[in-house]
N, C-alpha and C positions, 0 to 999 in steps of 0.2 A: 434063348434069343427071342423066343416069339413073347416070351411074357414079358420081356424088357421091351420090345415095341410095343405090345399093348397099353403098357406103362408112361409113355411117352409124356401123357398130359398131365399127369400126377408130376415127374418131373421137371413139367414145365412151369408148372406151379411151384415148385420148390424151389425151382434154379433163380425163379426172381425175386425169392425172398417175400416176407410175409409184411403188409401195409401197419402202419401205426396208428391208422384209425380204419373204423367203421369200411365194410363195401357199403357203396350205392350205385343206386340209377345215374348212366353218365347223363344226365341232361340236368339232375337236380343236384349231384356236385359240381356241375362248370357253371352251372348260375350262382351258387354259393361262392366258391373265389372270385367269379364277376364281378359279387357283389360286393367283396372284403378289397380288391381292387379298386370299385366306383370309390369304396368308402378311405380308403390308404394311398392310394398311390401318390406318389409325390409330383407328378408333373401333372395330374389333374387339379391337385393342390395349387400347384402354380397356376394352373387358368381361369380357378375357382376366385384367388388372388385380382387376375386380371381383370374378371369381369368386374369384380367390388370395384377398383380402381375406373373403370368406364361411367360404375354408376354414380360414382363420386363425381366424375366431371359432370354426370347428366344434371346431377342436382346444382351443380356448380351452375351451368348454363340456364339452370331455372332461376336461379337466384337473381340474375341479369335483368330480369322482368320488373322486381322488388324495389323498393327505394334503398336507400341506404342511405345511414345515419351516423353521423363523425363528432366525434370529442377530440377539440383542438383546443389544447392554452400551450399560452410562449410568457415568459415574464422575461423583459431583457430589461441591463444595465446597460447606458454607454458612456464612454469618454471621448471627447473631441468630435471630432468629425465635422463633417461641413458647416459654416457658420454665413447665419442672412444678416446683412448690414440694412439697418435703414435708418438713413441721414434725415430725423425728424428732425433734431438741431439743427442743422443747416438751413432745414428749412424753413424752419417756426421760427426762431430767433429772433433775425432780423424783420419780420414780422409783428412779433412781443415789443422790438426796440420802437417800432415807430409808434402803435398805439400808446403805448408808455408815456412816450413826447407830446404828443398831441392831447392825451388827458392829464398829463400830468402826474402820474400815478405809477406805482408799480403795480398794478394786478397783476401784470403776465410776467411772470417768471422765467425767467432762460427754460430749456428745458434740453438734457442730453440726448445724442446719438442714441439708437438700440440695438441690438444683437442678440438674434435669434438662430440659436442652437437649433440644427436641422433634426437630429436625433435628442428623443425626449432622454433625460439622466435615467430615467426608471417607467418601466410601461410594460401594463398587460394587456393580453389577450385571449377571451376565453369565450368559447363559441361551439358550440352546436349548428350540424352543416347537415341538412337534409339534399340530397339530390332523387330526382326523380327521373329514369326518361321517356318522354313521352312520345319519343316516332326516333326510332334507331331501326333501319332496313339489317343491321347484321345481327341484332338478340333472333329473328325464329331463325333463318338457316344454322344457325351454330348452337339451334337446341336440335334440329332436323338432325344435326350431322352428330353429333350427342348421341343423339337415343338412335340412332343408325351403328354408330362406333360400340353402345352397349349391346346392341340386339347382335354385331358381328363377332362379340368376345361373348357371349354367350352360345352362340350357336357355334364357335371354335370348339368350347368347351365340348358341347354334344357329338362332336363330330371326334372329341381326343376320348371321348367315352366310349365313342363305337369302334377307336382302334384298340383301346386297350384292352379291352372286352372281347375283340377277335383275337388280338394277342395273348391273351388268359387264355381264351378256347386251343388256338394252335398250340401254345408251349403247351398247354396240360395234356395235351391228346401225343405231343414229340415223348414227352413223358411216358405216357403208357406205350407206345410204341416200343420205347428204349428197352422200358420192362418183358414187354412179351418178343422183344428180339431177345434178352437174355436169356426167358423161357426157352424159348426154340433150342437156341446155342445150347443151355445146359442140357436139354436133353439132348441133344445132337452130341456133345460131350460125351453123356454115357456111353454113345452107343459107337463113337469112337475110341474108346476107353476100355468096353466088349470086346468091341474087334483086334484092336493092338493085345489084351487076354488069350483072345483064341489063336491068334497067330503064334504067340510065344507057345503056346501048348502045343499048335501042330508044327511049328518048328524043330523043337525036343523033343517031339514022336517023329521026326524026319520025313514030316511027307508036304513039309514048304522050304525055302530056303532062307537065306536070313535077309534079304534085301525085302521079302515081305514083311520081316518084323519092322525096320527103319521106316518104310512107307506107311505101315500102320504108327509107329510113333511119328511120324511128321506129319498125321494127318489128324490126330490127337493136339500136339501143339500149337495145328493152325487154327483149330476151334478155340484154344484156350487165349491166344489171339486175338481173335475176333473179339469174345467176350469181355478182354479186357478193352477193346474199346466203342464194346456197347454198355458197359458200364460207365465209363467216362463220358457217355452222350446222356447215359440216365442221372447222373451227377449235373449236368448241366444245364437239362434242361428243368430237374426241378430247383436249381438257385435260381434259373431266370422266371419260375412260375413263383417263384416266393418274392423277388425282384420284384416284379408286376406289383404285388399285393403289398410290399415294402414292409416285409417279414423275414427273418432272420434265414439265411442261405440253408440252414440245418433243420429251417421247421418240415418236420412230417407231413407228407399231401394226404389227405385222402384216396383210397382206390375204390374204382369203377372197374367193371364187369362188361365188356364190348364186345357186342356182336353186332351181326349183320340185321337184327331184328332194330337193333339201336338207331343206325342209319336210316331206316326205315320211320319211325317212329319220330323221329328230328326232322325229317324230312316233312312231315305231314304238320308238325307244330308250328316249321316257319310258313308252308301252305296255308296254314290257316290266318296266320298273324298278317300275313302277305293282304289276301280277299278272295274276290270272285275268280280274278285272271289267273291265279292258280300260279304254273311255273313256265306259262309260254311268255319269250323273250318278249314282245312288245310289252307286255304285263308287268314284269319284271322293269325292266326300262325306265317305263312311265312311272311305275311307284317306286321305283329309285329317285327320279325325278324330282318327284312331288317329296319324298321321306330325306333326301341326305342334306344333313347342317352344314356340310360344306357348299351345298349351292347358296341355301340361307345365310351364310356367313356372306359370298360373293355379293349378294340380291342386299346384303345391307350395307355393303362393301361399296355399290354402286349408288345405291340410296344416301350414304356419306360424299359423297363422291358427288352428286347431284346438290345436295347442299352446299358443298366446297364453293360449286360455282355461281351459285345465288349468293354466297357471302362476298366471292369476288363483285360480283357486278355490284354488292349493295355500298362500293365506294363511290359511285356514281349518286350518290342518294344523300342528304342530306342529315344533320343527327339536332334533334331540339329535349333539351331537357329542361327539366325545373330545379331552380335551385334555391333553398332558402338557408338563411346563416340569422342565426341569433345569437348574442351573448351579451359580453360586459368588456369594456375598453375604457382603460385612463392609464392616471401611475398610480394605481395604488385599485384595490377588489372594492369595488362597492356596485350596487343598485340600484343607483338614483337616475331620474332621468337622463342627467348628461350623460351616464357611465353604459346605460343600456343602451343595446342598440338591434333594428331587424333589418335584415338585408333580402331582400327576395330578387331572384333572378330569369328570364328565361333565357339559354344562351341557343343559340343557333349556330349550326357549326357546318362547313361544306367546303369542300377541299374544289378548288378551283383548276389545278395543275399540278402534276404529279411527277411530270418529263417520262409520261407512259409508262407508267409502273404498273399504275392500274389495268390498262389495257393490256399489259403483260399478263398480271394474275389472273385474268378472267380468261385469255388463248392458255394459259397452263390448268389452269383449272377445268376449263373442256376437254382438252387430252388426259387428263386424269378420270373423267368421266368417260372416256371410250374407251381408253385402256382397261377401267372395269368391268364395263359392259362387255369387250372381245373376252376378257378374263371366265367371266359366266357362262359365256355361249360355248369358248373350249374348255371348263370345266365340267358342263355339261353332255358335251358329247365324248370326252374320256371318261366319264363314270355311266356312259351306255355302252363303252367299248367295254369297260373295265364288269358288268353286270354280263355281258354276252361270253368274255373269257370266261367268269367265275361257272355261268351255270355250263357250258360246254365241257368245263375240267371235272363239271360234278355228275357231269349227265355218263362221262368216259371211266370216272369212277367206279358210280354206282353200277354200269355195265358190266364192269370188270368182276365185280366182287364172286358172281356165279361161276366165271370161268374159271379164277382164282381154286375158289372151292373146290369143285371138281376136277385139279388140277394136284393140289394135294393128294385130295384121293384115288387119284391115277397114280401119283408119286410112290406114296405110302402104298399102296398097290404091287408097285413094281419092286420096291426096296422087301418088300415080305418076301416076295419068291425068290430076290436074290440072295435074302440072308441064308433062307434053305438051301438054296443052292450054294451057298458058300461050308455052309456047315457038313455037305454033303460031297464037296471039292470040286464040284462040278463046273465052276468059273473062276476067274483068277481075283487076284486081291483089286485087279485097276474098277474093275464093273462092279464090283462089292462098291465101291469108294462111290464113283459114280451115283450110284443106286442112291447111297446115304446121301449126297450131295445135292442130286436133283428132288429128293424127300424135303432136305433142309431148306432150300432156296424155294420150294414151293411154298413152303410155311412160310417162310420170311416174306414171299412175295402179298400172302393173303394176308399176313399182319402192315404189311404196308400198303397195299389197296385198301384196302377197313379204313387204316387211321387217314390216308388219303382220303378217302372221302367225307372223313367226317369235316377233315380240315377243309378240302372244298366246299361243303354248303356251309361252313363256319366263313367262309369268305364270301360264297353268293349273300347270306346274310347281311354282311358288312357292305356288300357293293351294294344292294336292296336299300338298307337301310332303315331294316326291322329288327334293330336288336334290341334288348330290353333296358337299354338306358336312356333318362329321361329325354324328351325333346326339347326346344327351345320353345320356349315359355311365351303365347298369342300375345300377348300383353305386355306394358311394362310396369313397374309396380310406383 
């Protein structure tokens, strides 16, 4: 009995079965899936997508600056259509009659009615149209709001980087969990497995009765229980770390090696990446502040949103452009004087009355601005609440972890002296059970404290706002 408890961790390494790749350091495996994550995943794909589509509009609104230059031709045929009478006959005639008289002579000739077709039978048009504008109040705020809308779909993007990147961290560390609750079970298994042995033996030596055997096998099948659905959690937590990284549900993870020395050592890397203020709350706080793309997103949210209502008001403003039109116009293509022709323009344009449309857009478009702006101010103070939960969970964690320890080893402590005493008959099968029970829940409780905590500073992280994927880019390109 004492060598199968000393045994315990050799079987607990068995019971979870052996990894299909490499160990490592947990710090430098969950960067590695991060990174195959930043690089896979499909709904950063999508925001990757979105941003491009923002920077298309940005370029779109630059182009509004530019002239632009149009290739128009029409060649039309027509029949009928409206017809100009003009009665020169009528009224030359009698005119032609009298000089006729009076000289004596025909020189003037009667002369007929005309009819002038309104529509020529045949006619082109072929023209080249530059416009230019020279004072339009709506091209800068709808390039403002532009490069505001790109800089908030990029800094979305940075902000789906840092969740997925904490979601990488937590499922792979539910992951190892699943695993080393398996370990625990399995050996917990053995030594329920021991026991249901020795009972059958000291049953058939007659010195238990048989309701010890049945409680030692139902105490056997509750562990094998359990393990069937800690195996079903370690199923599923690695399709959702292979999910993340949008790799096939069956690929193999990596395993990591986690202890309390880990915690420690994580601990100190986000410390550093952090600064000076270390991990006191106001510190934290304020470089949450200053670091998460979701305020940045808000901040360009509101900066669109401030644009919106400069373009409202620039209906109030007047629009003048330049316009010039060159080509060739007759019935038939040529480039002769009468067929060429230039046309230059400046037009002037300004909306007079509206029946208050305008005044409408510009009260809606302020409420869109404040609504952004209350948007920031309570964004901002739920990711200082949301920074004050994360490190309070890590600070209760990392506290725990020693008790934890020492807690086992009280356990495991106490289950030695009752195994001897059991083997000795000195206590009955219910405190034997016990023994193992408070042994096994102590373990479990110190493999879940561990991986709690890492998941805590994996989320102070995230609420901080120092994780290692990129930031939103000072600039635009």
């Amino acid at each position: 009995m004492l060598a199968l408890l000393f045994a315990i961790p050799a079987a607990r390494a068995a019971a979870s079965g052996e990894a299909d790749t490499a160990h490592g350091a947990i710090g430098a495996v969950t960067d590695a899936l991060v990174a195959d994550a930043l690089r896979a995943n499909l709904e950063i794909d999508s925001a990757r997508a979105s941003a491009g589509e923002r920077l298309a509009a940005l370029d779109a609104a630059r182009a509004r600056y530019l002239p632009a230059l149009d290739f128009d031709a029409r060649y039309s045929a027509a029949h009928g259509g409206r017809v100009i009478d003009i009665p020169i006959g009528d009224l030359m005639n009698p005119v032609y009659a009298t000089l006729n008289q009076l000289t004596g002579t025909s020189r003037f000739p009667p002369v007929a009615n005309q009819q002038i077709n309104f529509l020529r039978s045949r006619e082109q048009d072929t023209k080249l149209s530059l416009t230019q504008p020279l004072y339009d109040a709506r091209l800068g705020p709808s390039r403002a709001a532009a490069a505001a809308d790109y800089d908030a779909a990029n800094a979305n993007k940075s902000a789906l980087d840092g969740r997925i990147e904490r979601d990488m961290r937590l499922a792979y560390y539910h992951w190892l969990e699943a695993r080393a609750r398996i370990g625990v079970l399995g050996a917990t298994l053995e030594l329920a497995r021991e026991n249901e042995r020795v009972n059958e033996s000291l049953f058939k030596n007659g010195k238990i009765t048989r309701d010890l055997v049945f409680r030692a096998e139902a105490d056997v099948l509750e562990v094998e229980q359990s393990m069937l659905a800690a195996g079903n959690a370690e199923r599923f937590a690695a399709s959702y770390v292979n999910l993340l990284r949008n790799a096939a549900f069956d690929t193999p993870l990596p395993l990591a090696e986690v202890g309390d020395a880990d915690v420690r050592e994580l601990k100190t890397a986000l410390a550093i990446r952090i600064g000076a203020g270390g991990f006191g709350l106001e510190a934290l706080a304020a470089s949450a502040v200053d670091r998460r793309p979701e305020l940045k997103a808000l901040a360009s949210a509101t900066a669109a949103a401030k644009a919106g209502e400069y373009l409202a008001r620039a209906a109030y403003r007047p629009q003048l452009a330049l316009s010039v039109d060159a080509g060739t116009q007759g019935e038939g293509y040529g480039l002769t004087s009468e067929d060429r022709y230039v046309l230059a323009s400046v037009v002037l344009k300004f909306n007079l009355f509206s029946g208050g449309a305008d005044r409408a857009g510009v009260a809606g478009a302020h409420e869109r601005r404040r609504a952004a702006e209350d948007g920031k101010a309570l964004a901002e103070q739920q990711i200082r609440l949301e920074v004050q939960q994360s490190l309070q969970n890590f600070e209760v964690a990392e506290a725990s972890l020693g008790t934890a320890a020492k807690r086992v080893d009280a356990a495991a402590g106490a289950f030695r002296i009752a195994a001897r005493k059991r083997d000795l008959g000195q206590i009955n099968q219910a405190e034997y059970v016990d023994a193992r029970r408070l042994l096994t829940d102590a373990e479990l409780n110190l493999n879940v404290t561990r991986f709690g905590a890492l998941g805590s500073l994996a989320d102070l992280e995230y609420a901080v706002g120092s994780g290692h994927h990129p930031l939103v880019p000072d600039t635009l390109p």
